[in-house]
N, C-alpha and C positions, 0 to 999 in steps of 0.2 A: 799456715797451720799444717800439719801434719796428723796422719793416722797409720796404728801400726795394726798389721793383719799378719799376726804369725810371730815373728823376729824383726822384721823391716819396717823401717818406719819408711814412707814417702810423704813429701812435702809440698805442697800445693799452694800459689800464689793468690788463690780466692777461696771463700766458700761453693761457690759455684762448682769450680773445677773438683774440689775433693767432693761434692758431690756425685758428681757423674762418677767419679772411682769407683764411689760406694755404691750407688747402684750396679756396678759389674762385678759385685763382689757378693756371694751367696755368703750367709753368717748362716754354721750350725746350729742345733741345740744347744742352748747354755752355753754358748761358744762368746768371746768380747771382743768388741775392737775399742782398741784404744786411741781416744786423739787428743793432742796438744794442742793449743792455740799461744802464739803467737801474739802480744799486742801494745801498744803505743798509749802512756796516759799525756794529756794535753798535759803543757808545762804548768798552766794556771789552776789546774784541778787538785793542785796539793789542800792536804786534810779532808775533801769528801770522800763519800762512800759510794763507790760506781758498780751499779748490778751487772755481770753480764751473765746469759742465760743461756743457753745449750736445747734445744731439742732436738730429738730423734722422731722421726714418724717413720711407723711400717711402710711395705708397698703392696699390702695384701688387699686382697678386694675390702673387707674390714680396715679402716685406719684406725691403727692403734697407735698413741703418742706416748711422752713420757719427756720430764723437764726437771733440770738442776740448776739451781743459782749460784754463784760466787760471787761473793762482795770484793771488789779493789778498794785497797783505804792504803792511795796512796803518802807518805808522810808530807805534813804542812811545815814550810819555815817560814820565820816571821821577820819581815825587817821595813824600816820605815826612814823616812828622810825629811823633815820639816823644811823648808827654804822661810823667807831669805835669813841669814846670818846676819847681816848688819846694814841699815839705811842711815838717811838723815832727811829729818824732817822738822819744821820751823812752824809753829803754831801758837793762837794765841790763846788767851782763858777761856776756856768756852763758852759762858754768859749766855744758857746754858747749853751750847751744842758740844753734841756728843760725837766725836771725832773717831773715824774707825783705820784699822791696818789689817791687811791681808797676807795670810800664810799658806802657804801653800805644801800639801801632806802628799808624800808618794809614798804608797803602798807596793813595798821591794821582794816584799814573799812573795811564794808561790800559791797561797790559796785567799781569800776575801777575809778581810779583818775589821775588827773594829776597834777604836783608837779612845782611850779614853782623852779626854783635853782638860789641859790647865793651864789658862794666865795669872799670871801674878804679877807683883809690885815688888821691885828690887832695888829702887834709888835710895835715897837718903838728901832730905828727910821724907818720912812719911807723910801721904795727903796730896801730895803734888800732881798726881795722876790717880783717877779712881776706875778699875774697869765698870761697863756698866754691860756689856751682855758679850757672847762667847757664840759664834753660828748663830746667832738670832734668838738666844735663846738669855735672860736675866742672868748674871751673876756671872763667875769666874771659873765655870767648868761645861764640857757639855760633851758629847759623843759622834760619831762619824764612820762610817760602815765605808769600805773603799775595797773593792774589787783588785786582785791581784794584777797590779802593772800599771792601775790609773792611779789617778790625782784627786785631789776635792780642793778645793779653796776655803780656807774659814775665815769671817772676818773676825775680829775683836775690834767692838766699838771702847771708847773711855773717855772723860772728861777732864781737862785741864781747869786747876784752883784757878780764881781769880784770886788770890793769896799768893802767887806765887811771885819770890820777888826776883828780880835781875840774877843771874847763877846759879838759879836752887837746878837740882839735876833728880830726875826717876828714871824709872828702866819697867817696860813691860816684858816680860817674859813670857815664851810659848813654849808646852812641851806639850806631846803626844805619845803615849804608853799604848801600847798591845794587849788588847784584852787578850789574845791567846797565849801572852808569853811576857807576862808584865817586868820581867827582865829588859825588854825590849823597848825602845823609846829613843824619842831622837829631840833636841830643842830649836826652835826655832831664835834666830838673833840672841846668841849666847850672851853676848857682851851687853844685852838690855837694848831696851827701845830709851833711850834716854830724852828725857825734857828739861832745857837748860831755857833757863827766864833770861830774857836779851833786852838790855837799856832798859828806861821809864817806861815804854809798853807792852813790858812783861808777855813778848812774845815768846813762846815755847819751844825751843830746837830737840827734835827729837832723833837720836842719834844711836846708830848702834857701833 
């Protein structure tokens, strides 16, 4: 940081140090000194709003103070990465267990996001695969707060028909949308989670 007393600016490696300047420096009546600061926003702090605050105090036998605030709102970017893209996996009708897979979300912005979620069903025919909850939660959608630079794991549980004959095939599908920039979304295992029925015991190959 720096303070300018006149025309000159001088610059100073601490607070501390431009302190002691300032104490060797008589200010007039109605006289100003001006100071700059100098400062670093953490990489992961994009989208908040960070106070920093300035006081002056006298050195009169009375202490007299006085304080100004500036908000930092440095800018947020939003970017995300679902893994994995493609497995294989061999199951059979669930009868009635509920068979789960796990996704894995990186949060690639700079600031903390929240990620809307959706599984779906993309095979043919319909029925073969039903989701039954999404992070522990019923149904085929659910949400996920993820700090810039970490990870979260979700599972998606779902159930395999016992209907389902020798070759039928489905695809579970994962995508995760940015609440702060719904432009923004990435999928997980594009090509489907597929379930293919294998021989007379309709075991299920799940495959992406």
């Amino acid at each position: 940081m720096s303070y300018n007393a006149g025309t000159t600016y001088t610059s100073y490696g601490t607070i501390a140090l431009m302190n002691a300047a300032l104490v060797a420096h008589t200010t007039l009546a109605k006289d100003s000194i001006y100071i700059e600061v100098t400062y670093n926003v953490n990489a992961t702090s994009g989208g908040a709003t960070i106070p920093m605050t300035m006081t002056q105090f006298t050195r009169r036998p009375t202490v007299v103070s006085a304080a100004t605030t500036t908000n930092i709102n440095p800018p947020g970017t939003r970017a995300v990465a679902v893994t994995p893209v493609g497995s294989t996996v061999t199951q059979l009708p669930s009868n009635p267990t509920a068979y789960s897979v796990n996704f894995t979300i990186q949060n690639n912005g700079n600031a903390t996001d929240t990620y809307n979620l959706l599984a779906s069903i993309g095979g043919t025919p319909s029925g073969a695969v039903t989701i039954v909850t999404v992070d522990g939660v019923a149904g085929t959608t659910g949400t996920k707060t993820i700090a810039s630079g970490a990870t979260a794991v979700v599972a998606v549980t779902y159930t395999v028909s016992g209907a389902v004959p020798a070759g039928t095939t489905d695809k579970i599908n994962f995508k995760a949308t940015s609440q702060g920039d719904p432009l923004v979304n990435s999928n997980g295992r594009p090509d489907g989670h597929r379930v293919e029925g294998v021989g007379h015991h309709r075991e299920g190959r799940i495959q992406g």
